[in-house]
C-alpha positions as CSV (number, residue, x, y, z in Angstrom):
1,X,0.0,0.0,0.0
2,X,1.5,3.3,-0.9
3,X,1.9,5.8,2.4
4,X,-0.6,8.6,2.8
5,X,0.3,11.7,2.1
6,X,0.7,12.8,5.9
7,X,2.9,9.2,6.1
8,X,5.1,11.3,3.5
9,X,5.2,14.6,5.4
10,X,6.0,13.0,8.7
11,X,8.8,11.3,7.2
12,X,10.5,14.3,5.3
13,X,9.9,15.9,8.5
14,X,11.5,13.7,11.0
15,X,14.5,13.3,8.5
16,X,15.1,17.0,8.0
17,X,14.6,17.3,12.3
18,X,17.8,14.3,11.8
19,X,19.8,16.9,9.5
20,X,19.0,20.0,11.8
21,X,19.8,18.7,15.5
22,X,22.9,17.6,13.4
23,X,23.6,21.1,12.0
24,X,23.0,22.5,15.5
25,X,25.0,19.7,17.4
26,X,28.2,21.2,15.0
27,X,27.3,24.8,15.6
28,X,26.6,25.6,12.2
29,X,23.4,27.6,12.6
30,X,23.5,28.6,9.2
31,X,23.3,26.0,7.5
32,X,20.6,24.5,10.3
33,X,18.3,27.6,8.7
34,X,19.0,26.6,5.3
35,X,17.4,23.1,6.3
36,X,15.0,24.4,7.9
37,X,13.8,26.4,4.8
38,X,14.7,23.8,2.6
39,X,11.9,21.9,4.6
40,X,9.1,24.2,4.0
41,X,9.7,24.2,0.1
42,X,10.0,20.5,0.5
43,X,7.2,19.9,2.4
44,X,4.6,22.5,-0.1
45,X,5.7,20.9,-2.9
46,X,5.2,17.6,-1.5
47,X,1.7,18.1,-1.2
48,X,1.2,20.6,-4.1
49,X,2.2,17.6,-6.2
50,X,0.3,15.0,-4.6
51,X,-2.7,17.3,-4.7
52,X,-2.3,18.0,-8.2
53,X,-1.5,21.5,-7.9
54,X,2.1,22.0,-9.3
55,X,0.7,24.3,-11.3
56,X,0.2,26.8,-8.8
57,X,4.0,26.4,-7.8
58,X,6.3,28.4,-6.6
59,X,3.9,29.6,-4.0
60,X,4.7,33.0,-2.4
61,X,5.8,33.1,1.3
62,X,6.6,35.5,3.6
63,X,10.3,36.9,3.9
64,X,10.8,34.2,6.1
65,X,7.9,32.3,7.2
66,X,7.9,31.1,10.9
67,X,7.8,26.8,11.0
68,X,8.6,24.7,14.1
69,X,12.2,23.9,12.8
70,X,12.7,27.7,11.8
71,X,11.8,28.3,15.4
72,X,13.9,25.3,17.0
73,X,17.1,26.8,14.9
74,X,16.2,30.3,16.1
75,X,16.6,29.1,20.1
76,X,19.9,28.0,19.6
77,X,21.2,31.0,17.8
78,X,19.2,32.7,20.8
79,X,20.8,30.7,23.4
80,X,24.3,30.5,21.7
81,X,24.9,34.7,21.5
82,X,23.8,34.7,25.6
């Protein structure tokens, strides 16, 4: 049976979760961001094409939208300038 769509976005999610504690754990906040908005792309055009609506892609977003791994990366660099 193929996984449901949300069986798809909870497994990109945990793996990019992997690949930003990772980027945090080596103190590379940067590049923890850029995983973090690689994510979001990741994750709307995940389920812009399993919805059929590639179309309608590249969808426009805020300067920088706030997501849970934006705001995980955004602690550390918080917590690492104290």
């Amino acid at each position: 049976m193929a996984p449901t769509l949300r069986q798809e976005l909870d497994q990109l999610h945990d793996e990019y979760v992997v690949a930003v504690n990772q980027a945090i754990a080596d103190g590379a906040l940067d590049r923890a961001e850029e995983l973090a908005a690689a994510y979001d792309n990741d994750a709307v055009e995940l389920v812009a094409d399993r919805e059929g609506l590639t179309h309608l892609l590249p969808i426009r977003q805020p300067v920088r939208p706030e997501s849970p791994l934006r705001r995980l990366v955004e602690r550390h660099r918080t917590s690492s300038a104290a």
